[in-house]
Every structure is written in C-alpha cells, then in structure tokens.
C-alpha positions in Angstrom: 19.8 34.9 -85.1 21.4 33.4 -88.3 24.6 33.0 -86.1 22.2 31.0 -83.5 20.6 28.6 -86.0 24.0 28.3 -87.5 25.7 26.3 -84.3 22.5 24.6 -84.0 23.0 22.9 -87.6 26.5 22.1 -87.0 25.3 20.6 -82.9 22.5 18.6 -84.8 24.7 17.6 -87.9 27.5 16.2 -85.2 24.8 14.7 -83.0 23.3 12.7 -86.2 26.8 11.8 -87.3 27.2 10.6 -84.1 24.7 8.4 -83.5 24.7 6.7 -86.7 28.1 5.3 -86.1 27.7 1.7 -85.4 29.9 -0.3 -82.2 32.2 -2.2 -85.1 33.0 1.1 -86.8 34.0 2.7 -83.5 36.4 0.7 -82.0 38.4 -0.2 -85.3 41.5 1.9 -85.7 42.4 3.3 -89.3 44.3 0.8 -91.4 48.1 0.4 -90.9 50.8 -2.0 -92.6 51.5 -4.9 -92.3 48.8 -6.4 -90.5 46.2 -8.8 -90.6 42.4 -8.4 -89.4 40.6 -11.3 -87.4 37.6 -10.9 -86.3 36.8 -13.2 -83.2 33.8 -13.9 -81.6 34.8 -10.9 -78.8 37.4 -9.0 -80.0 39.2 -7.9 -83.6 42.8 -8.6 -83.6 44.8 -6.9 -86.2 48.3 -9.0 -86.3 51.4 -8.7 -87.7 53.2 -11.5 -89.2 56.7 -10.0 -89.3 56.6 -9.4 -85.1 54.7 -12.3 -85.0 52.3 -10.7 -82.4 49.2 -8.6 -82.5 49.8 -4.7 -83.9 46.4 -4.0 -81.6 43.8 -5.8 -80.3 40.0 -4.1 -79.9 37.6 -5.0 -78.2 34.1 -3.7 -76.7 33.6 -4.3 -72.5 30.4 -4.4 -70.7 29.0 -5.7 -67.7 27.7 -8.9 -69.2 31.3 -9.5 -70.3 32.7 -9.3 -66.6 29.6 -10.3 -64.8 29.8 -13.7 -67.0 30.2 -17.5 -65.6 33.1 -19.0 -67.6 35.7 -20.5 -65.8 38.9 -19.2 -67.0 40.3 -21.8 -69.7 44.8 -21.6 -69.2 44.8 -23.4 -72.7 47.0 -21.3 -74.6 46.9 -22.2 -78.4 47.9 -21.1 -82.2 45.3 -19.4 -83.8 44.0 -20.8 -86.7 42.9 -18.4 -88.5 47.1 -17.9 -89.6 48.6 -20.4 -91.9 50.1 -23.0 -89.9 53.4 -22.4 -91.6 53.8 -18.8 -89.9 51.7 -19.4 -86.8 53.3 -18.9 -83.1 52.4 -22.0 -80.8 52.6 -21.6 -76.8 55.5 -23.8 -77.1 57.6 -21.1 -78.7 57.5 -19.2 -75.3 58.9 -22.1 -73.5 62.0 -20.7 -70.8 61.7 -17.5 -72.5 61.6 -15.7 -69.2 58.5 -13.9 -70.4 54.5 -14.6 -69.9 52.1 -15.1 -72.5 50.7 -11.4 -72.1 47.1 -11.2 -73.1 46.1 -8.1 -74.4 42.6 -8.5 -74.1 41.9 -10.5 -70.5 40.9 -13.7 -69.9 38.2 -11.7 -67.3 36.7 -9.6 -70.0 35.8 -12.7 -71.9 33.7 -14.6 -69.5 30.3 -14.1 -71.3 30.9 -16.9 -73.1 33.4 -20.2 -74.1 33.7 -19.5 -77.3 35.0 -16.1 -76.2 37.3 -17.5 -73.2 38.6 -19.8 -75.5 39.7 -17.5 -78.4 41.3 -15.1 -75.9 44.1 -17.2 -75.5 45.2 -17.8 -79.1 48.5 -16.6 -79.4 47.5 -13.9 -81.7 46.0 -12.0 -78.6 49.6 -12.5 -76.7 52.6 -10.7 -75.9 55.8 -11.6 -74.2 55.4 -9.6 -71.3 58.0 -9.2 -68.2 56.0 -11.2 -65.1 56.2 -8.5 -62.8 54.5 -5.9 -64.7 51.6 -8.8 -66.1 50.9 -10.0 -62.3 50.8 -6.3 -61.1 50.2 -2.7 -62.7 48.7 -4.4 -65.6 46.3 -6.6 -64.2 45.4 -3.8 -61.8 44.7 -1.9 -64.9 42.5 -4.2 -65.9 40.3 -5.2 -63.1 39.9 -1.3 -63.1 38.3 -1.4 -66.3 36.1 -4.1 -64.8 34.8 -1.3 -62.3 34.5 1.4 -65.0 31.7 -0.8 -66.7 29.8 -0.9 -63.0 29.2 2.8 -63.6 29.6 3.5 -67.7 28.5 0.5 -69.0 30.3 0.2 -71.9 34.0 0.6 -72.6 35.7 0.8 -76.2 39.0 -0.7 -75.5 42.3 -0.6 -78.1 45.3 -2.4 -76.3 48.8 -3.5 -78.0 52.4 -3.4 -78.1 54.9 -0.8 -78.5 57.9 -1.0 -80.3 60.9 1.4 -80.1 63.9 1.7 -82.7 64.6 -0.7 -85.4 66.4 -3.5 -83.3 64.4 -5.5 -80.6 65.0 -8.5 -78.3 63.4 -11.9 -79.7 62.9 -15.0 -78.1 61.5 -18.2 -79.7 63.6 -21.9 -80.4 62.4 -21.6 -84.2 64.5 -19.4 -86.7 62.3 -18.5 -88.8 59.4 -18.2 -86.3 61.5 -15.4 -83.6 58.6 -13.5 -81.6 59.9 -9.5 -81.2 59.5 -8.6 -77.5 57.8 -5.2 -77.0 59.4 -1.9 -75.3 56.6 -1.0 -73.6 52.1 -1.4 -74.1 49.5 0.9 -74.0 45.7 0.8 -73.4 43.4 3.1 -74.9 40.1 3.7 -73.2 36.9 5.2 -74.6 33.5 6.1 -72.8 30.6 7.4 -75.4 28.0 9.5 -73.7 26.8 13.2 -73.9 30.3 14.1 -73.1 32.9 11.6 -74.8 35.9 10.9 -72.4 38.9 8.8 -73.3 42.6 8.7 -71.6 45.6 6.3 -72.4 48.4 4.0 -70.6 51.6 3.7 -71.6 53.7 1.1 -69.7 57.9 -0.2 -70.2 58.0 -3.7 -70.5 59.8 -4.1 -67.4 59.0 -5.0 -63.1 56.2 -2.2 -63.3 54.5 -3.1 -59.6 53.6 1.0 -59.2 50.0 2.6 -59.6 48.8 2.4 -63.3 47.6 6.3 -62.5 51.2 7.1 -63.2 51.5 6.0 -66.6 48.6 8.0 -68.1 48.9 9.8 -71.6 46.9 11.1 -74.3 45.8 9.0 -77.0 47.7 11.7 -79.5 50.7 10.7 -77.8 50.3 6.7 -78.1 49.2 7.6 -81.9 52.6 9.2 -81.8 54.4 6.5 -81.2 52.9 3.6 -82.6 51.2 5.1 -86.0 47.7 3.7 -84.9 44.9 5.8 -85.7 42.8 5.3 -82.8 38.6 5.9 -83.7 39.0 7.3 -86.6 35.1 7.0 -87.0 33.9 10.1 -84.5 33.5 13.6 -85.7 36.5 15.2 -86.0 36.0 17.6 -83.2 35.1 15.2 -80.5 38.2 12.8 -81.9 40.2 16.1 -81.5 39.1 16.3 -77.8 38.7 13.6 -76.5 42.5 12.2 -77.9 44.1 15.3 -76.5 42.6 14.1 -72.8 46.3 12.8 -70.6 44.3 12.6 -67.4 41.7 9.8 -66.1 38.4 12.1 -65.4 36.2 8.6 -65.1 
C-alpha cells in the first residue's frame, strides 16, 4: 500500500509540475553563448552576432496561425531590433547562390501582419541551398501545417547546424560575412497525456527526398548543436520524449 500511494505522489507531483508550466517557458531552450534573445510578436529568435544568423528560432503553431488571411509579404528586411552597425540587410545575399532560408515560415505566420512581416527579418534567415528550401524543407513544413489539423498545437525549435571550425561565407561586406550552415534541424513537440516529440536533421545541400528520411532524436540534435531543447518539462518526460528518433504523430 505505501508503495501504491508512493507512485501516486510522484504521478500527481509530475502532473502539477506539468501543468503549471506556462507556453513561453516551454518552447525556450536553455541559455547558450553567444546569442541574443528577441522576442517577436510570433516567434523568439535567439541570434548570434558572430554567424550573423539565428542560433535557433522558437516558435508556437496552431491552427489560427495557418488557417490565417495574410497575404504572404516577400519584403525581406534587417531587423531592427540589432544595431545597425552589425545588422545583415537582404542585400548582403545578393548572387550568393543561396535563398534567404526562413526558419520559421512565412505560412505559419498568417494570423497576423505584424507577424508576416517580422518573419522575414533577416534574423529569422539562413542561406539555404534552393533545392532543399523549394523541396524537403518546405514539405516539412506544410506537414506541420497538417499536424495542427489533428494536435492543435505544435512547440516548434528550428535552426542551423554548424560543423568544424571553418565554414563557407558569403556576403560583399568584410566585416559583415554571413557563415553558411552544414545542415538544419527542426524539433517538434506535441503536449498531451502522452508527450511526443521527434527531430529533422537535413545537409545544406539539393535535398528533394522524403523529410521521413532525415528523422533523429532530439538528444542527437542536442548533440550536435549544444542547444538544450525544453529544458522546462519534468525530467522524466524530457528524458523520453528526446530519446523518441521516429515520427509516431
């Protein structure tokens, strides 16, 4: 009996931890170097001056998000929340070969202008090889469209990663060189009874295959990025639900 009333402390303790944990705290990876948080309207970028692009970009998606009437708004633009001195224009991906790669869609900000509009500050891009953008990406993304018709809501972490200590740069400005990324992952998180969560990890190259292939566990993206994804849940649902390397949506 005392064994009994024992696991039901520790389910009701984790339950009440649980749902005292507010959106904001969530989605919001531990703190890391070098790296700058802005809050938007939609999404929280943190951003790192050095690579001069975003370390991770967070954000929450729901169905009023991707059911929204916004036209999309193609005006790419310098965020202002950096000092001008250090802050990337679109201009500085002029005949770079790359796209300006959001990491948080223009789609999954159509709720509101405000929102469409601060999705394409270039503290929310990447340069990102065409192919892969146009394709596996974007298929990955309209998928998490669809997982909102059926879960609602959707606690997204998305960002570049970097491999080794050299990287390509592109950029006219010397002082103002943009690192190109290896590869980017996606981090998905569903709340619920039973918490599920799986990543993506895909090269920065002519990806056009199914995103299904590049599925990992979070623990491995935390690997190799040194992001501490949702640090706020218990321990032992972080533990599980980090481990997860297949899509059980």
């Amino acid at each position: 009996m005392k064994h009994y009333f024992l696991i039901l402390t520790l389910f009701i303790t984790t339950v009440t931890c649980y749902a005292q944990i507010t959106d904001n705290q969530l989605i919001l990876p531990a703190k890391i170097h070098n790296e700058t948080i802005i809050k938007h309207q939609s999404y929280i970028c943190s951003y790192n001056i050095n690579n001069k692009t975003p370390n991770y970009i967070a954000w929450i998606l729901t169905p009023e998000r991707v059911n929204g009437k916004v036209k999309r708004s193609n005006k790419f633009q310098g965020d202002p929340n950096i000092p001008k001195s250090l802050r990337i224009e679109t201009s500085d991906f002029s005949g770079s070969g790359y796209d300006r790669g959001h990491m948080c869609p223009a789609a999954d900000n159509r709720h509101s202008s405000q929102a469409m509009n601060e999705c394409f500050y270039m503290t929310n891009i990447c340069p990102q090889n065409h192919e892969l953008n146009s394709r596996t990406w974007n298929d990955l993304e309209m998928q998490c469209r669809n997982w909102t018709k059926k879960y609602k809501k959707l606690y997204i972490v998305s960002g570049p990663v970097y491999s080794g200590n050299q990287h390509k740069t592109i950029g006219k400005r010397k002082a103002m060189r943009i690192q190109v990324p290896e590869a980017f992952f996606k981090v998905i998180l569903i709340m619920g009874k039973q918490p599920k969560a799986v990543g993506f990890i895909m090269k920065n190259t002519s990806v056009t295959d199914s995103y299904k292939k590049y599925t990992v566990s979070i623990d491995e993206i935390e690997r190799k990025t040194g992001i501490d994804f949702f640090p706020a849940l218990p321990d032992n649902i972080e533990r599980k639900v980090e481990a997860m390397n297949k899509i059980t949506f």
